[in-house]
C-alpha positions in Angstrom: 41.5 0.9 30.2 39.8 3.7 30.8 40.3 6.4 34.4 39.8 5.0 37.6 37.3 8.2 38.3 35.0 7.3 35.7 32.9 4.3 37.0 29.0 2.8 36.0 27.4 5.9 38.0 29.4 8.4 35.7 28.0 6.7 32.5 24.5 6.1 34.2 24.2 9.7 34.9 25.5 10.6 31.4 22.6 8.9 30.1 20.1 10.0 32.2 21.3 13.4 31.5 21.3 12.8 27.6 17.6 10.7 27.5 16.0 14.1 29.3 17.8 16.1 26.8 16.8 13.7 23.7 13.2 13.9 25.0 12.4 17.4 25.3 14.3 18.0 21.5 11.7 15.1 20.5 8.8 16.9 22.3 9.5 19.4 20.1 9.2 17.8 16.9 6.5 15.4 16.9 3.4 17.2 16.7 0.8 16.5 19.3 -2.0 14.5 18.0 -4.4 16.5 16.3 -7.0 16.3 13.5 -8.0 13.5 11.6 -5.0 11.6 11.8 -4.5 11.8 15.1 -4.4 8.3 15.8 -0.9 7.9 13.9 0.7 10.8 15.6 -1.0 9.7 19.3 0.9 6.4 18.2 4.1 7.7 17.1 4.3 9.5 20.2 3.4 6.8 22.0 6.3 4.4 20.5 8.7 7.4 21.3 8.2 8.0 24.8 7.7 4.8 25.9 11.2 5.2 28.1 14.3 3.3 27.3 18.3 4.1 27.7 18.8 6.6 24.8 21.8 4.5 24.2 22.5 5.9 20.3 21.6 9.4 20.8 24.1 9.3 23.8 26.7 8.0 21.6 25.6 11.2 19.6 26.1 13.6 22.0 29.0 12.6 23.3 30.8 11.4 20.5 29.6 15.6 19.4 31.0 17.0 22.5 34.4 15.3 21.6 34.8 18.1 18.8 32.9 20.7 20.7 29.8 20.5 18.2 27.4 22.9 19.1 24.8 21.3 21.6 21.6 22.2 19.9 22.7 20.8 16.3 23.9 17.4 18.3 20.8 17.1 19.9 18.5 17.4 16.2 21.0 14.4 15.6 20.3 12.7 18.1 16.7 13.4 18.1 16.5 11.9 13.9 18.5 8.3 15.0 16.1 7.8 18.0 13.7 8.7 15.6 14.5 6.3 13.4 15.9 3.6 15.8 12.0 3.3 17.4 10.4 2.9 14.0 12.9 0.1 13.8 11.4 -1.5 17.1 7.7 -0.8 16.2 7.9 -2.8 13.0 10.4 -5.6 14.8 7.4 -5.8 17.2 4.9 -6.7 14.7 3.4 -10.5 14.7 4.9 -10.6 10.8 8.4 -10.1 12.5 9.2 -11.3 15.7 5.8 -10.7 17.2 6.1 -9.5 20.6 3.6 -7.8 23.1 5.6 -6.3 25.4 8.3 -3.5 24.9 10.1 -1.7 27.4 7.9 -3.2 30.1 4.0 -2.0 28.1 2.3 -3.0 25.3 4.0 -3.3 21.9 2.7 -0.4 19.5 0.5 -2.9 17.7 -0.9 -4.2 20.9 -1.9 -0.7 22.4 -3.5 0.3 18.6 -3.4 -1.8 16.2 -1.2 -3.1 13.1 -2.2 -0.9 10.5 -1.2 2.4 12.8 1.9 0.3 14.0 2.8 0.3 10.2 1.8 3.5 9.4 3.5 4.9 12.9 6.8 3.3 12.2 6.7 5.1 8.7 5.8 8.2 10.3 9.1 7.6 12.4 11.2 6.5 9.5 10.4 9.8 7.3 10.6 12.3 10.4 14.5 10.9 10.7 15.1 12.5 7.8 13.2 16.0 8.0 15.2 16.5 10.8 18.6 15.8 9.3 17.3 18.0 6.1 16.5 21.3 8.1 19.1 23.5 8.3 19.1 23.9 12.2 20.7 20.8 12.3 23.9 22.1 10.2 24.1 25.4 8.0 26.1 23.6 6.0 24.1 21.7 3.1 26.6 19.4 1.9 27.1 18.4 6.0 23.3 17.8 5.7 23.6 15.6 2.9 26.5 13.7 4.6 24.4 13.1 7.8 21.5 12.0 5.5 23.8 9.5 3.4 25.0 8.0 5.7 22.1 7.7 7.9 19.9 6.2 4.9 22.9 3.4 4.5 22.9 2.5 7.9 19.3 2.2 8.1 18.8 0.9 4.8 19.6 -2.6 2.5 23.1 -2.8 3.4 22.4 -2.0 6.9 19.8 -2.5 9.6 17.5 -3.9 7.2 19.3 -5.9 5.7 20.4 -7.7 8.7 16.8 -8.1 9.8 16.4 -9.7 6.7 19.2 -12.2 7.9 18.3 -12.7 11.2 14.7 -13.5 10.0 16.1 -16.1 7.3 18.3 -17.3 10.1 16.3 -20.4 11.3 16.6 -21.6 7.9 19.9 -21.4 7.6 22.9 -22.8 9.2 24.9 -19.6 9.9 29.0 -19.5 11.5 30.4 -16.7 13.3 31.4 -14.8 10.7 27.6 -14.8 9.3 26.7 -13.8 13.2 29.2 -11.1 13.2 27.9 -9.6 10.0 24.6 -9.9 10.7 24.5 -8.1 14.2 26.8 -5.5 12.3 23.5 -4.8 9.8 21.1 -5.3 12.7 22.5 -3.6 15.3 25.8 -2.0 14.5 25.1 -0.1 11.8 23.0 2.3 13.8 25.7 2.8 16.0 27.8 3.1 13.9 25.9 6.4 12.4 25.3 7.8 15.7 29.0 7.6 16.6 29.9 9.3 13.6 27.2 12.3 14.1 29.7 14.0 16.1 32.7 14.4 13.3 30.1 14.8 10.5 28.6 17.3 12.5 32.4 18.8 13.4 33.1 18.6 9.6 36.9 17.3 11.0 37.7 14.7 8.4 37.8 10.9 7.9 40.3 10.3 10.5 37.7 11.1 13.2 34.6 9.7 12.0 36.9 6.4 11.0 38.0 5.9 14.8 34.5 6.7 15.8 32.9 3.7 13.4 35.5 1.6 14.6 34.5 2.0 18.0 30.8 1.9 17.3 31.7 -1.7 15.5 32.9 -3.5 19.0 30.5 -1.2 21.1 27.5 -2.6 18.9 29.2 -6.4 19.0 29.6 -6.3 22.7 25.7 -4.7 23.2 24.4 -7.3 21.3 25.8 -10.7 22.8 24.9 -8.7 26.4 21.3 -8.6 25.1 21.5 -12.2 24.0 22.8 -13.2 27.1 19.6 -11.4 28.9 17.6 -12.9 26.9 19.5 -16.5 27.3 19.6 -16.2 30.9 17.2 -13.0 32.0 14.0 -12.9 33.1 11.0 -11.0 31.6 10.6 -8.2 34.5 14.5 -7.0 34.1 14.5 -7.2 30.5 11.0 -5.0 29.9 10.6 -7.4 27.5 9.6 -11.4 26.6 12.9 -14.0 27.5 13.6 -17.1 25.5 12.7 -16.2 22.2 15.9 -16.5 20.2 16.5 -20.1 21.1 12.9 -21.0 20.5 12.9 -19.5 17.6 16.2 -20.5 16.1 17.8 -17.4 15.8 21.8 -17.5 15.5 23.6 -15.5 18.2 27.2 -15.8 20.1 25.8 -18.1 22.7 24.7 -20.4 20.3 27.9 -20.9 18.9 30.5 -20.8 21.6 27.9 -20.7 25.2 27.3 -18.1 27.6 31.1 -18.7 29.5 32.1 -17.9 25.7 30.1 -15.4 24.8 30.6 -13.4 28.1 34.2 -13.8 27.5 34.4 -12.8 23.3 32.3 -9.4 24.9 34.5 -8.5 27.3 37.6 -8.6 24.5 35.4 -6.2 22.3 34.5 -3.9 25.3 38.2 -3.9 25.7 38.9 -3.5 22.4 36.0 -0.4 21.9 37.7 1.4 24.3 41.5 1.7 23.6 39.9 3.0 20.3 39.4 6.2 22.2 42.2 6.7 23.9 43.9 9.0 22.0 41.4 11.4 23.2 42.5 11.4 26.4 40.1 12.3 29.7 37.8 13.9 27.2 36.8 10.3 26.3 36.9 8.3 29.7 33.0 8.0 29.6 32.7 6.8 26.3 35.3 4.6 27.0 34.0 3.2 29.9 30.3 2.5 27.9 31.3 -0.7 26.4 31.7 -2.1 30.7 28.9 -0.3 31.6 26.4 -2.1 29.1 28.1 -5.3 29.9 27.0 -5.1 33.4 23.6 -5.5 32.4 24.1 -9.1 31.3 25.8 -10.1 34.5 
């Protein structure tokens, strides 16, 4: 367990600290809208400001600050998986997905535009991820570049994030156990945090050890996020959640609750909150919020 000094305000003002830090790197790289494509940009923008808890690029930044990685190359890190996390939600928004009209408590991307510029936003997204990564103010290394950019396109790619869209859209069709949830909200959800955990030793250059522990601990963290957001939207209501309730039952989709009930679920989250955190121990006080992040985003769902 983590140190009694670190509580829920600790990690709530961590990332309220890194979300105002996130934002002004992002200000920075997404050009205003301008000429005759200023629709996609004023969209783009739009999708990336549009609030939320910064939860990846905090695992970024302080997963970074565990091997005293310069701030300014964490932050162009952290800048690419947000960047890349919100064309995720744009397209997941869209009525070919799960078609949704309300995100983070406004109107889905598609809904304040339109679909085409949704699309062509959440591209936009996608590819200024990887410009970021590429420039060399993110690292002066290039083959530390490349590394971030690997390992960025396989979580967000086939084998990763979309891949497990691709399960959990196939999912109503299909009658799936828990080791077919497990790997699909790894895909889905865990692979991005899986990358944004591992930033930090990339970034560091410190070896496999590190950015192994780190992956491991991004593996429960994601798990445990997950069944809390299927327990919101099991038991939530629409106002809290920024976001419509009820949709995964009514439309079939496999999660935790499904197969062992919310008493279950709450309880199988719990173990890999627990689990997430002894992960960092060996880091001693330098870790206690990150360790106490798993608790923290289980408290949403109570």
């Amino acid at each position: 367990m983590t140190d009694t000094l670190i509580d829920d305000a600790d990690v709530a003002a961590g990332l309220t600290r890194a979300a105002a830090k996130v934002e002004a790197a992002l200000e920075t790289l997404v050009p205003p809208a301008h000429g005759y494509h200023a629709r996609v940009l004023a969209a783009m923008r739009y999708a990336l400001f549009a609030g939320g808890k910064r939860l990846r690029p905090y695992l970024t930044l302080a997963g970074a600050a565990l091997f005293e990685v310069p701030e300014d190359r964490a932050l162009r890190a952290a800048a690419a998986i947000e960047a890349l996390h919100t064309y995720s939600l744009v397209h997941d928004d869209l009525p070919a997905m799960d078609d949704d009209d309300l995100r983070r408590g406004r109107p889905t991307t598609h809904k304040q535009y339109d679909e085409a510029t949704a699309i062509l936003a959440g591209d936009g997204l996608l590819t200024l991820s990887f410009q970021i990564l590429a420039d060399s103010r993110t690292h002066p290394s290039g083959e530390v570049r490349a590394r971030l950019i690997g390992r960025l396109a396989e979580a967000g790619g086939a084998e990763g994030m979309i891949g497990g869209q691709m399960m959990d859209i196939l999912a109503p069709e299909n009658t799936y156990g828990e080791a077919e949830i497990v790997l699909l909200q790894q895909m889905k959800t865990g692979a991005l945090f899986e990358f944004s955990a591992e930033a930090g030793p990339i970034l560091a250059d410190v070896g496999a050890e590190h950015q192994q522990r780190l992956r491991r601990f991004a593996q429960d963290l994601g798990l445990a996020f997950q069944i809390a957001d299927d327990l919101i939207d099991a038991t939530g209501d629409e106002a809290t959640a920024g976001k419509a309730v009820g949709k995964d039952a009514e439309q079939g989709k496999a999660t935790f609750i499904g197969i062992h009930g919310l008493d279950g679920a709450r309880r199988e989250a719990r173990r890999l909150a627990e689990r997430a955190s002894d992960t960092l121990a060996v880091y001693g006080a330098a870790a206690n919020e990150l360790r106490r992040l798993p608790f923290f985003l289980l408290g949403r769902a109570a």
